[in-house]
C-alpha positions as CSV (number, residue, x, y, z in Angstrom):
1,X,-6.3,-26.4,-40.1
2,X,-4.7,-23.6,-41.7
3,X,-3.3,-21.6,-39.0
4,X,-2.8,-22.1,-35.4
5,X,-2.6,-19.0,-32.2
6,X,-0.1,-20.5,-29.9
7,X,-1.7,-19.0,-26.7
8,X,1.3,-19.4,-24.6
9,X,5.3,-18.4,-24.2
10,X,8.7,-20.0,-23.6
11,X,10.4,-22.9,-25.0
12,X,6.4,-24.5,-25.3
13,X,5.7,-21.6,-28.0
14,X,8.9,-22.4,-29.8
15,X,8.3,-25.5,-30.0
16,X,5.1,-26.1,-31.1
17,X,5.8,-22.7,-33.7
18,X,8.3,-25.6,-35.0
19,X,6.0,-28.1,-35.2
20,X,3.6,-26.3,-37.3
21,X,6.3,-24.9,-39.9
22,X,7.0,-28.4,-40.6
23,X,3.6,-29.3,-41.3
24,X,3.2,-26.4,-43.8
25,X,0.5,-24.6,-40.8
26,X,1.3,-20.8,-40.4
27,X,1.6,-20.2,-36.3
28,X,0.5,-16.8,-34.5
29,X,2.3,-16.3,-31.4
30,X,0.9,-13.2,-28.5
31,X,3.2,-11.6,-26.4
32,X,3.4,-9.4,-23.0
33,X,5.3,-6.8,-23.1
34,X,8.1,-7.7,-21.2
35,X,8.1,-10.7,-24.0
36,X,8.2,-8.1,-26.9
37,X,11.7,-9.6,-28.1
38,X,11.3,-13.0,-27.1
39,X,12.3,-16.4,-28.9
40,X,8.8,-17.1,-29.8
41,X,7.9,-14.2,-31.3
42,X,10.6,-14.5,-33.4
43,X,10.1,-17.5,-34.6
44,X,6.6,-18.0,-35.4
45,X,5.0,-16.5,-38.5
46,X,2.9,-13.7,-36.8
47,X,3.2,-11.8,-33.3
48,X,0.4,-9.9,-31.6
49,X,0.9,-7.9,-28.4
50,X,-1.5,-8.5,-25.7
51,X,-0.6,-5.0,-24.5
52,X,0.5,-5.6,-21.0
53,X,2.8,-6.8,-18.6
54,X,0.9,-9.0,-15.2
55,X,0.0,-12.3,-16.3
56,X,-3.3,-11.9,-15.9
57,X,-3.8,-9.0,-18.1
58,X,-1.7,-11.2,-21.0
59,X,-1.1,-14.5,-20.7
60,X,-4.5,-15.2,-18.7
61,X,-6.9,-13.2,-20.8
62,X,-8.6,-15.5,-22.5
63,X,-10.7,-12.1,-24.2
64,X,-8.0,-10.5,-25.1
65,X,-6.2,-14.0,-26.6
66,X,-9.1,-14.6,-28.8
67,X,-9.4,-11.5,-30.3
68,X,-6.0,-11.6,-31.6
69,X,-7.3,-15.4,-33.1
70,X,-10.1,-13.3,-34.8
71,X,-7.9,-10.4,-36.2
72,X,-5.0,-13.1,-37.4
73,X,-7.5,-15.3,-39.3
74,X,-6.1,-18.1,-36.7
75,X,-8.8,-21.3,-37.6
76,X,-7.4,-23.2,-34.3
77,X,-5.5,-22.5,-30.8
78,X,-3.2,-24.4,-28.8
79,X,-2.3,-23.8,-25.8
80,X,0.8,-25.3,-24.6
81,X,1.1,-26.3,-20.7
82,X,0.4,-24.4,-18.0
83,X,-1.7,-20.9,-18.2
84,X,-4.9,-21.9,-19.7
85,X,-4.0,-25.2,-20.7
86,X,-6.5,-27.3,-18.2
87,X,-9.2,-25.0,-17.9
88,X,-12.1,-26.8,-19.3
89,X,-13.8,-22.8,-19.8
90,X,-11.5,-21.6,-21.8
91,X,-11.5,-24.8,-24.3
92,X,-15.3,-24.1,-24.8
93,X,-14.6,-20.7,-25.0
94,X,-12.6,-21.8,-28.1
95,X,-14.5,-23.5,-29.7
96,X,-17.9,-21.7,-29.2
97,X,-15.3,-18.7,-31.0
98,X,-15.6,-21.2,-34.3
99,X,-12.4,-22.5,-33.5
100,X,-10.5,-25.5,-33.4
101,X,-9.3,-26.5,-29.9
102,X,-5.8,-28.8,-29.8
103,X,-6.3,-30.4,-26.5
104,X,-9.2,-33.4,-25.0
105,X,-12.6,-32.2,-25.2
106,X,-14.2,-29.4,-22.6
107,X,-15.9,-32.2,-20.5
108,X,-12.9,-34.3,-20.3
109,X,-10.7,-31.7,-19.3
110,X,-13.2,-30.5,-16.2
111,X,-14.0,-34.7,-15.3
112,X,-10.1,-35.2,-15.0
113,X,-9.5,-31.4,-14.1
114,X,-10.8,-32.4,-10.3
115,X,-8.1,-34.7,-9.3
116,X,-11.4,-36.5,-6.7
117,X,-13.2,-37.2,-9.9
118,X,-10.4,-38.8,-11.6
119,X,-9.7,-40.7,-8.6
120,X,-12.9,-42.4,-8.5
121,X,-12.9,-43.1,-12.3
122,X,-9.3,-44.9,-11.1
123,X,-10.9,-46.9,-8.3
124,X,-13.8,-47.7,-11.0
125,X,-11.5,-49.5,-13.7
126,X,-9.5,-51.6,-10.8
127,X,-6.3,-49.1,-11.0
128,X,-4.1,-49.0,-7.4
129,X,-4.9,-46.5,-4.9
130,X,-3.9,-45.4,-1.6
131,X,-6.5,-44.2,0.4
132,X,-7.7,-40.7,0.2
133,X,-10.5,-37.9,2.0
134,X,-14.0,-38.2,0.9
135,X,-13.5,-35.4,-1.7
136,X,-12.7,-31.9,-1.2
137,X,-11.6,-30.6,2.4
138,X,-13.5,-27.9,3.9
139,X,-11.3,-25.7,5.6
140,X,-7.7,-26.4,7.7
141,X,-9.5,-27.4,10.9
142,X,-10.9,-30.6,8.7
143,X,-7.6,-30.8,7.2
144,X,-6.0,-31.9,10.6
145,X,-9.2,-34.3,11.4
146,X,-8.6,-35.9,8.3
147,X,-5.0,-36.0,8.6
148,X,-5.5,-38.2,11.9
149,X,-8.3,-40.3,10.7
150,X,-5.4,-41.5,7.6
151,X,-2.5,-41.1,9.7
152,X,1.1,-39.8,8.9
153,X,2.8,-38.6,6.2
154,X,0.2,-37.7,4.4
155,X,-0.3,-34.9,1.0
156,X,-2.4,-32.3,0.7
157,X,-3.3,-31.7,-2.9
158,X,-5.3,-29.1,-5.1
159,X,-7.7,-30.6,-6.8
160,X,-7.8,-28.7,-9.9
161,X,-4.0,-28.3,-9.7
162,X,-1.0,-30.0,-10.9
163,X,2.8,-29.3,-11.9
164,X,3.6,-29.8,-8.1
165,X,1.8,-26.9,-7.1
166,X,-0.6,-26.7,-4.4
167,X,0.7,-29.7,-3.0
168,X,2.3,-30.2,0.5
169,X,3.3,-33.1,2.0
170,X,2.7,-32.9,5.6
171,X,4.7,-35.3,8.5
172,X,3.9,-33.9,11.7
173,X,0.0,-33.4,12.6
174,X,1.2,-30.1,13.9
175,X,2.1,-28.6,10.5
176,X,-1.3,-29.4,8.9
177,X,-3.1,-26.6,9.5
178,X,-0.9,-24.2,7.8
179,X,-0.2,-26.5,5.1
180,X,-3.4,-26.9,4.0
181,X,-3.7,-23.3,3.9
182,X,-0.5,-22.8,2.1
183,X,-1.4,-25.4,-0.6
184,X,-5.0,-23.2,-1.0
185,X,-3.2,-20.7,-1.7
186,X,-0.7,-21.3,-3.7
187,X,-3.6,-23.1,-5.7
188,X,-5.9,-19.9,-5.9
189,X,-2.9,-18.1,-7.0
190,X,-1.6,-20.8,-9.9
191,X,-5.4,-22.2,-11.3
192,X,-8.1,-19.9,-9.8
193,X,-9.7,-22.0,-7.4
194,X,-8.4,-23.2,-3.6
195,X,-10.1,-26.6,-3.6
196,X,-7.3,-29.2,-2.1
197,X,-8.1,-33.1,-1.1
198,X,-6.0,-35.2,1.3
199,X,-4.6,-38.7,0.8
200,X,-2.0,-40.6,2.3
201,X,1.5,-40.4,1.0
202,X,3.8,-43.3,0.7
203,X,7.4,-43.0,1.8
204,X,10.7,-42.4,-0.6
205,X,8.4,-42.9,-3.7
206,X,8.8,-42.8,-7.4
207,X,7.3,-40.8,-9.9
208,X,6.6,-42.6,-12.5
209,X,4.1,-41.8,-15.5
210,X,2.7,-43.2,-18.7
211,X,2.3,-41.3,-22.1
212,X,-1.3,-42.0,-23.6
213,X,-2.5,-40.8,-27.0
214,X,-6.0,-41.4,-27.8
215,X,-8.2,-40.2,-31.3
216,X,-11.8,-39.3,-32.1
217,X,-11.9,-42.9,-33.4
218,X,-11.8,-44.8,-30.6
219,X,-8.2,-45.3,-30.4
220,X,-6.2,-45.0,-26.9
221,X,-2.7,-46.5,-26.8
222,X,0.3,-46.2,-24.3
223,X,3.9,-44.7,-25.6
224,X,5.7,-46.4,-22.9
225,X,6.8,-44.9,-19.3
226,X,8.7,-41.7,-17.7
227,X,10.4,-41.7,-14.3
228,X,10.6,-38.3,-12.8
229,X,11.6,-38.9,-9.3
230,X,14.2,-36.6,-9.4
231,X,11.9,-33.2,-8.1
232,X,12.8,-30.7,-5.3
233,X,9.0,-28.7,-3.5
234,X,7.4,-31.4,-5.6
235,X,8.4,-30.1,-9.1
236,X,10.2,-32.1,-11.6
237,X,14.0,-31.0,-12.2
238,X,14.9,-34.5,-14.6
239,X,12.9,-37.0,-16.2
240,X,13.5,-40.3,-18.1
241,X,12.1,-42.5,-20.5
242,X,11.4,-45.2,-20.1
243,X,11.2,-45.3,-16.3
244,X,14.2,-47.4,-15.3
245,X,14.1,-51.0,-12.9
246,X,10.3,-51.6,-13.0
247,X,9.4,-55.5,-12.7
248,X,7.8,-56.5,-15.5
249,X,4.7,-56.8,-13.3
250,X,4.6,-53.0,-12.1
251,X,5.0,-51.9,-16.3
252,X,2.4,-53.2,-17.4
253,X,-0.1,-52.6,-14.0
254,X,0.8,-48.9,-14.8
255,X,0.1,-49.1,-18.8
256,X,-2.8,-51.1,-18.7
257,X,-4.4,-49.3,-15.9
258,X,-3.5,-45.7,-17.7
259,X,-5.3,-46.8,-20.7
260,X,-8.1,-48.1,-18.8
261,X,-8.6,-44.2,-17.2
262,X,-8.5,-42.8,-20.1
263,X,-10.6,-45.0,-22.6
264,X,-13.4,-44.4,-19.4
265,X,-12.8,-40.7,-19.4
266,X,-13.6,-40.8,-23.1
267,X,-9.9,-38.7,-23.6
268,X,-9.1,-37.7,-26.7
269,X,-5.3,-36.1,-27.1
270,X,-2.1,-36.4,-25.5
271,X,-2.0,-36.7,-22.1
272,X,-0.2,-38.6,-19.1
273,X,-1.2,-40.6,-16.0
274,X,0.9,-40.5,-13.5
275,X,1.7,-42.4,-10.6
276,X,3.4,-43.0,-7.7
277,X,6.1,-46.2,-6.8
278,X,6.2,-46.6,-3.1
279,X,9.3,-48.0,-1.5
280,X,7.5,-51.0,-0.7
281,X,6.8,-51.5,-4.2
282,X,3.2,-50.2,-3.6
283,X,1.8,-48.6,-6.8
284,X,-0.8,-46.0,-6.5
285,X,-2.7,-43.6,-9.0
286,X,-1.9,-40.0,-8.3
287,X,-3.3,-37.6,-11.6
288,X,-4.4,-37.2,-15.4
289,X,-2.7,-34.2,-16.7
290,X,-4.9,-33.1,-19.7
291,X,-2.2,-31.5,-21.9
292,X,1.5,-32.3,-23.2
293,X,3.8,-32.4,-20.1
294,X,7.3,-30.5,-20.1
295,X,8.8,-34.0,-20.5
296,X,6.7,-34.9,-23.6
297,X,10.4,-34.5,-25.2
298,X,11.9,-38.1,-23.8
299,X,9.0,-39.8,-25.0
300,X,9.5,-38.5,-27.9
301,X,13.3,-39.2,-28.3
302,X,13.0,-42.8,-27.4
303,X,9.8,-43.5,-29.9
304,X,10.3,-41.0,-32.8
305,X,7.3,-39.8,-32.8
306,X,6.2,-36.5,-32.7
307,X,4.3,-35.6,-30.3
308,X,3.0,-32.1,-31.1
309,X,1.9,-33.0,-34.7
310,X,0.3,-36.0,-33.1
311,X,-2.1,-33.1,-31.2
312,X,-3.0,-31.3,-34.6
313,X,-3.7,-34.4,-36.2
314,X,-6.0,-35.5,-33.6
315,X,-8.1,-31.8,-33.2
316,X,-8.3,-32.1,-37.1
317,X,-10.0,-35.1,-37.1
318,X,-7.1,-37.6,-38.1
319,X,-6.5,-41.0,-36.5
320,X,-3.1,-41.6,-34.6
321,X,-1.1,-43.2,-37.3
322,X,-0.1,-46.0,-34.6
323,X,-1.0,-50.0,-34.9
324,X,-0.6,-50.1,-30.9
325,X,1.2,-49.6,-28.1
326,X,4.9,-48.3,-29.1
327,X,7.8,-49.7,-27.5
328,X,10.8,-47.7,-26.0
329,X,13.9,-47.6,-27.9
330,X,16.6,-46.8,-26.3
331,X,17.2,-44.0,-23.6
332,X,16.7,-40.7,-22.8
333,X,17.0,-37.7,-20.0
334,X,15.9,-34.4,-20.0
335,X,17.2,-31.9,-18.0
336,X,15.2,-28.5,-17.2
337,X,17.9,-25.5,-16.8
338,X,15.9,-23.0,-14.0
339,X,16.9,-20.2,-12.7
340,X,17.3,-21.2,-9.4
341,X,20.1,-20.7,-7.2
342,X,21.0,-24.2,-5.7
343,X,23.1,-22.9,-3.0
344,X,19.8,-21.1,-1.6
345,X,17.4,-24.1,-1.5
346,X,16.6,-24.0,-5.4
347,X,15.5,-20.1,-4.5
348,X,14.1,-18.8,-7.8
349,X,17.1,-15.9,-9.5
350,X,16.3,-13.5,-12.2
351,X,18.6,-11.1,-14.2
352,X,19.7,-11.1,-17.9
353,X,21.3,-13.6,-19.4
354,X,24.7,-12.4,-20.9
355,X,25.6,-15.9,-22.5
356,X,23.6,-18.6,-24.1
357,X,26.1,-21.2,-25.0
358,X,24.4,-24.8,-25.8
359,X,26.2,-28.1,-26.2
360,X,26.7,-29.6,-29.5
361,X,27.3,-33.2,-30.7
362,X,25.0,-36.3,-31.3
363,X,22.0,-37.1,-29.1
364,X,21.9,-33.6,-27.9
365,X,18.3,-31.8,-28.6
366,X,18.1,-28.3,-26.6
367,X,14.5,-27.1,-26.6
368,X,14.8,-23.3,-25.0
369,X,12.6,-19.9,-25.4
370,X,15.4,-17.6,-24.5
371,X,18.5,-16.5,-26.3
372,X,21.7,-14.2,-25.2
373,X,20.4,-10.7,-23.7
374,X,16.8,-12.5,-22.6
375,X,15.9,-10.6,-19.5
376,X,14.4,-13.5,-16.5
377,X,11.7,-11.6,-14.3
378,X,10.1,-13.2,-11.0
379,X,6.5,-12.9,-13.8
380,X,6.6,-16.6,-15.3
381,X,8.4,-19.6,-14.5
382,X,11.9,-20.5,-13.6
383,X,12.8,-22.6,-16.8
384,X,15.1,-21.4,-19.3
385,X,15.7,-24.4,-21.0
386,X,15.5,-28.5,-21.7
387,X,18.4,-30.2,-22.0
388,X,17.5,-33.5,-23.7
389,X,19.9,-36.5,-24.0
390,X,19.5,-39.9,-25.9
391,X,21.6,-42.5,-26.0
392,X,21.4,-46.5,-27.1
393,X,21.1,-47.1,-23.0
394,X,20.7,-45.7,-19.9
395,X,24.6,-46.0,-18.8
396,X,25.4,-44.4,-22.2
397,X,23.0,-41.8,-22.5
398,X,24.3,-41.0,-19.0
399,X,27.9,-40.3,-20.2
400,X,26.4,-38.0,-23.1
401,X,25.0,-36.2,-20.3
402,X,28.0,-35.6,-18.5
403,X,29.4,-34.1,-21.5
404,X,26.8,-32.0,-22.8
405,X,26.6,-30.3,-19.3
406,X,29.9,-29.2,-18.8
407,X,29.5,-27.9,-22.4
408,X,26.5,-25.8,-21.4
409,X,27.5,-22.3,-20.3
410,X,25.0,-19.7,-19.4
411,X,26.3,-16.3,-17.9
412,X,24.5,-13.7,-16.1
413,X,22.2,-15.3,-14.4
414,X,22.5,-18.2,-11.6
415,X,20.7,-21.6,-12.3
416,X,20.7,-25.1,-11.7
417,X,23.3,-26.4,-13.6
418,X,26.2,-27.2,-10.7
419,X,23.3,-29.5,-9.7
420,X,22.6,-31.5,-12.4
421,X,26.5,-31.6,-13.4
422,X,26.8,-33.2,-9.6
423,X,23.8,-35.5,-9.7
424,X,25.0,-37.2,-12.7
425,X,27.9,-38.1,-10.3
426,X,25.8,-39.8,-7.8
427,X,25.2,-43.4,-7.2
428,X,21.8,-42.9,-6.3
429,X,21.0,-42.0,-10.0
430,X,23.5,-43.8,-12.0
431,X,24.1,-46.9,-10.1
432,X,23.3,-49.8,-12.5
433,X,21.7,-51.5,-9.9
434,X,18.0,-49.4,-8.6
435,X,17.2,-45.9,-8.7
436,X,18.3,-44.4,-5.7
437,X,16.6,-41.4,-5.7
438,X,12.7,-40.6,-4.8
439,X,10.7,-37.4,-5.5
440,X,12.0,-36.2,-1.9
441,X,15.3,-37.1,-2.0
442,X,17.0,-33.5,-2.5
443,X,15.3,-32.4,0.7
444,X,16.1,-35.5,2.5
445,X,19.1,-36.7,1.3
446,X,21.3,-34.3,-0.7
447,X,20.6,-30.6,1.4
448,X,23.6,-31.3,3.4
449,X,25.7,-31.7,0.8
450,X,24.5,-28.6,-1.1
451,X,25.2,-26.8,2.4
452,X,28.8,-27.8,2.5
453,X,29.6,-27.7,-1.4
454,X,31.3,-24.4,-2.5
455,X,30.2,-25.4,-6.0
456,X,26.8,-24.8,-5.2
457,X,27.6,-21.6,-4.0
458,X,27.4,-19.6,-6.7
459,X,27.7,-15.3,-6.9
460,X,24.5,-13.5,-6.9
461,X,23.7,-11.6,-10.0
462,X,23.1,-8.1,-9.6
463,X,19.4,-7.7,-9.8
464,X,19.8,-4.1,-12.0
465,X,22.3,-3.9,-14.5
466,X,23.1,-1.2,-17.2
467,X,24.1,-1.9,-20.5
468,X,26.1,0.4,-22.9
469,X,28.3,0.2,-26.1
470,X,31.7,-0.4,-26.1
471,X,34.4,-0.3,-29.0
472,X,37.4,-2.9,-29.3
473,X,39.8,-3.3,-31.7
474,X,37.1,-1.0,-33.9
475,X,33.9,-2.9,-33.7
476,X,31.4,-2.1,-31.4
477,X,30.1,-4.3,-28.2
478,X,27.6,-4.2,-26.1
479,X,28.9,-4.8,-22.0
480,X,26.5,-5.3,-19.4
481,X,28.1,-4.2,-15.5
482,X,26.2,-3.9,-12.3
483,X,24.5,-0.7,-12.1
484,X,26.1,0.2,-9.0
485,X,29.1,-0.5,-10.2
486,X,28.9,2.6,-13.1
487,X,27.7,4.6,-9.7
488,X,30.8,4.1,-8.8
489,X,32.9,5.0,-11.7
490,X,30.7,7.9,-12.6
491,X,31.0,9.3,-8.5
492,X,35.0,8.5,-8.9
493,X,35.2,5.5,-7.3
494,X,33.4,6.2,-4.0
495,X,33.7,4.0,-1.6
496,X,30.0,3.8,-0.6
497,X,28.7,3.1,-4.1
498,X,30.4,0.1,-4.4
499,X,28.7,-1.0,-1.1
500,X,25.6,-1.6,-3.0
501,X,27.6,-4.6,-4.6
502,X,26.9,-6.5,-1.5
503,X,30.7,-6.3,-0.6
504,X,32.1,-8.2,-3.7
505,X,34.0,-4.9,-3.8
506,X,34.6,-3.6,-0.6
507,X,34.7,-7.2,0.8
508,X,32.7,-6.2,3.8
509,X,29.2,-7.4,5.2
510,X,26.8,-4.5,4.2
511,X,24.0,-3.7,6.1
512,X,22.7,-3.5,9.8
513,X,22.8,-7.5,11.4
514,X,19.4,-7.0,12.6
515,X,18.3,-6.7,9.0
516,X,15.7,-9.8,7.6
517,X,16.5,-9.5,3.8
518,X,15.0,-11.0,1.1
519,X,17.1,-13.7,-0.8
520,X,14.6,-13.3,-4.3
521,X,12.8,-10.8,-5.8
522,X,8.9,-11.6,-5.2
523,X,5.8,-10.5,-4.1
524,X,4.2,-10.7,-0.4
525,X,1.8,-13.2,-0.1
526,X,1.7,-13.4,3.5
527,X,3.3,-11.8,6.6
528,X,3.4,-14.4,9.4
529,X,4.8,-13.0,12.2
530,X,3.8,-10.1,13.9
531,X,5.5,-6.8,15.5
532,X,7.0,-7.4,19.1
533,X,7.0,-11.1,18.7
534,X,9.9,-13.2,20.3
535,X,10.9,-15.3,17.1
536,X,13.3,-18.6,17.3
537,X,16.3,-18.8,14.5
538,X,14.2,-20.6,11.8
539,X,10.5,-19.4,12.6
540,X,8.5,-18.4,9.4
541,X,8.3,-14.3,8.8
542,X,6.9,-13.5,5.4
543,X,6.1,-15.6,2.5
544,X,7.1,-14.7,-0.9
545,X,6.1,-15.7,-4.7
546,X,7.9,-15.4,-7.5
547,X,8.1,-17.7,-10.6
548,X,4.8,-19.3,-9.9
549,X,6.4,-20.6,-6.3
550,X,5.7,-19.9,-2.6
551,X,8.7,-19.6,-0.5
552,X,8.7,-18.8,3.5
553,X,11.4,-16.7,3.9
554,X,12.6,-17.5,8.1
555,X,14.1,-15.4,10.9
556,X,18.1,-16.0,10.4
557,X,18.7,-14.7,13.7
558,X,16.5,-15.4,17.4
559,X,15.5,-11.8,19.0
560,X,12.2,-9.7,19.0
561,X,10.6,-8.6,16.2
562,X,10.8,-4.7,16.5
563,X,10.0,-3.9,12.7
564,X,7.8,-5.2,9.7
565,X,9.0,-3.4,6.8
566,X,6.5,-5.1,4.6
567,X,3.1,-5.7,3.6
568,X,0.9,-8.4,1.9
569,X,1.1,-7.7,-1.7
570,X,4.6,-5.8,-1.4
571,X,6.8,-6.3,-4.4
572,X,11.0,-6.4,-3.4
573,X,13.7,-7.3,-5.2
574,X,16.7,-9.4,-3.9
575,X,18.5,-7.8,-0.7
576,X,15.7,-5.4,0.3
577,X,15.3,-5.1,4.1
578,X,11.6,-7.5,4.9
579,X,12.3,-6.7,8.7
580,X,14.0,-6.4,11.8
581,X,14.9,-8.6,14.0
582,X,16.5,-7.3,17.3
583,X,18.6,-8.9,20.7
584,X,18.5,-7.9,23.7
């Protein structure tokens, strides 16, 4: 292995671009346009364009990705997480190209890939299970019949899904329907194919996971345990390793039945079983992901091993240079830094980031694909950044944390940082005693408080911004203002330019009350309601998707319907009008 295409973006690229620099391997990164100046491409040997901007005319064509691995001279590919990470097509796809795929074989990938497959390998080698739909469900109608047949709460999964998406967890029979069609969606929309399954979900659980790593030599071991309970719509926002207050009983149940998959499933690779922890105590298989996770990086931190060489020795034929199972040493958290704006329900934010500021010190690692001036569309997903934190223990890699955090400043563009910087406050998370906190927690527990917080509140970034050249003191500067805000100097200060800045200027409420408007820029995915319809304060309008999420967006007022301004496959930016919504 000479050289490796890196067929993906973000802080995954970087990374792995790192990886192979270390191990004397040249590394090829591809690039959408909008990605043209991106940390990756600077950082990896080589950059190719993939001469486009949608996802699926870059990122998603596999064509256009090999290509580029035939003009580079590229002799292997890896692809990261996410995008075409899981799809056992593209792997053979590789390798039928003469090259060499870093990820579990083709077959592997597609036996795991359907999440009713892996469950029965799980129920084969004895691993815990709650009980589940006899495979794939039909259509929404079955969805409800099956719902009542396993009774309530129950989850509606994709089968050939993960991350969180294409999941819905579902505690009134009445919501199933629309659920289940939800979850297809979202699914078609995030892996190419709609299939979803059912199984019963058990209340306030953990998410807990186990690291495997398995060669071409018949070696499968176990690199301890993550705990990522801490998720809001079902996607991770902090994980830890190992997974904190397990009996000794549940640890090994969970490593020895993880091995046990994947030593059936004939994996080779990294990968991760996860789980989840009822309240009860109840332990029950949930997925293989077939590809390093995001949170690969605690594992890492708390076992010194490197898990991205560990793939490229593997596809080259290597064996893991491990004796057995590796034991945890010490602790470790990693943070993701979204753009999300907490204040909104986690409601995905784009804009350009004006500062990148990281923390510094000892048991700090930040693993990012953006840098000062990065411009954040609604294209790819929310996360900026890791935040990853080890100390000697839990309690102490806790206080690094809290320290690294409020070091962290990032300007120009909202994220979740007020909410990791509170949650590290919490005795749900920190108490010494239990983990407090499950994977529905935010939703449950914490919404009020982000309600009533100012802290959470934070200002809206303007969505279009101009940027110019400055001098001070000599030098020259680059400054970055709202545009409507040089409207408004270049009109002479007119009152009704600086409108368009939401009122932070004028300090008045723009805009006609009637108004729905949008909180994110997105795309239409579905309009729900109709023209003319009497709507309650709360009742579903329009659904949007943006950053790889589906959010409804809700009547904020009761009153009649009288206008849609929007269609299915609309694009809007944040604060255009979606309808409205009139009183008699």
């Amino acid at each position: 292995m000479k050289k490796v295409l890196i067929a993906n973006r973000g802080e995954i690229a970087v990374r792995i671009a790192h990886t192979c620099a270390e191990a004397g391997i040249a590394s090829v990164a591809i690039f959408a346009d909008p990605d043209a100046e991106a940390l990756h491409v600077r950082v990896a040997d080589e950059a190719y364009s993939l001469e486009g901007e949608e996802v699926a005319d870059t990122y998603l064509n596999v064509e256009k990705i090999l290509d580029i691995a035939r003009r580079s001279g590229a002799d292997a590919l890896h692809p990261g997480y996410g995008f075409l990470a899981e799809r056992a097509d593209v792997a053979q796809a590789v390798i039928d190209a003469g090259l060499i795929w870093i990820g579990p074989e083709p077959q592997t990938i597609e036996l795991l890939g359907d999440k009713v497959a892996a469950r029965k390998i799980a129920e084969k080698v004895g691993a815990p299970l709650v009980k589940g739909s006899d495979g794939n469900v039909p259509d929404s109608r079955k969805a409800r019949e099956v719902a009542e047949e396993l009774g309530l709460p129950i989850a509606i999964k994709a089968a050939y899904g993960g991350g969180g998406r294409g999941m819905r967890v579902v505690h009134r029979l009445q919501d199933v329907e629309e659920a289940f069609e939800s979850a297809v969606r979202e699914s078609e929309a995030a892996f190419g194919r709609g299939e979803c399954y059912l199984e019963q979900f058990l209340e306030k659980p953990r998410h807990v996971e186990a690291q495997v790593i398995a060669d071409k030599h018949g070696n499968v071991f176990v690199l301890g345990t993550r705990d990522c309970s801490l998720q809001r719509r079902n996607q991770k926002l902090v994980e830890e390793a190992p997974a904190p207050f397990l009996t000794a009983e549940q640890n090994d149940l969970i490593v020895n039945s993880a091995r046990d998959i994947c030593r059936e499933a004939g994996y080779v690779g990294v990968g991760t079983v996860e789980y989840l922890l009822g309240a009860s105590g109840t332990i029950s298989f949930l997925e293989v992901n077939t590809r390093i996770q995001v949170e690969h990086t605690v594992t890492e931190e708390v076992t010194g091993l490197d898990m991205v060489l560990a793939q490229l020795q593997i596809a080259a034929g290597e064996r893991v240079p491990l004796d057995g199972d590796v034991q945890p040493t010490g602790h470790a958290f990693q943070f993701r830094i979204n753009a999300e704006d907490v204040g909104r329900g986690f409601l995905p934010a784009t804009g350009t980031i004006d500062v990148f500021d990281p923390p510094t010190g000892p048991g700090i690692r930040i693993d990012t694909g953006v840098h000062t001036d990065s411009v954040i569309s609604g294209r790819y997903d929310s996360m900026l950044a890791k935040v990853i934190i080890s100390g000697i223990s839990r309690k102490h890699a806790i206080r690094r944390a809290r320290r690294a955090l409020k070091e962290l400043r990032i300007r120009g563009i909202t994220t979740v940082l007020p909410f990791h910087r509170a949650i590290l406050e919490e005795e749900a998370f920190v108490s010494d005693e239990g983990l407090g906190v499950y994977t529905t927690w935010i939703e449950q527990e914490f919404s009020d408080r982000i309600k009533d917080d100012p802290d959470f509140r934070q200002a809206v970034p303007s969505q279009e911004r101009v940027r110019m050249m400055i001098e001070i003191d000599g030098k020259n500067a680059k400054l970055g203002v709202p545009a409507a805000f040089m409207r408004a100097l270049v009109a002479g200060g007119d009152g009704g330019a600086l409108d368009a800045l939401d009122g932070s200027v004028s300090g008045q409420e723009p805009g006609d009350q009637a108004e729905l408007r949008s909180p994110m820029a997105g795309t239409v995915l579905k309009v729900v309601a109709s023209e003319g319809q009497d709507l309650e304060e709360g009742d579903p309008v329009v659904v949007l998707e943006a950053m790889k999420t589906e959010t409804p967006i809700h009547a904020h007022r009761a009153g009649t319907l009288e206008e849609l301004a929007v269609s299915t496959g609309d694009k809007v930016t944040l604060d255009d009008v979606l309808a409205r919504i009139v009183t008699e």
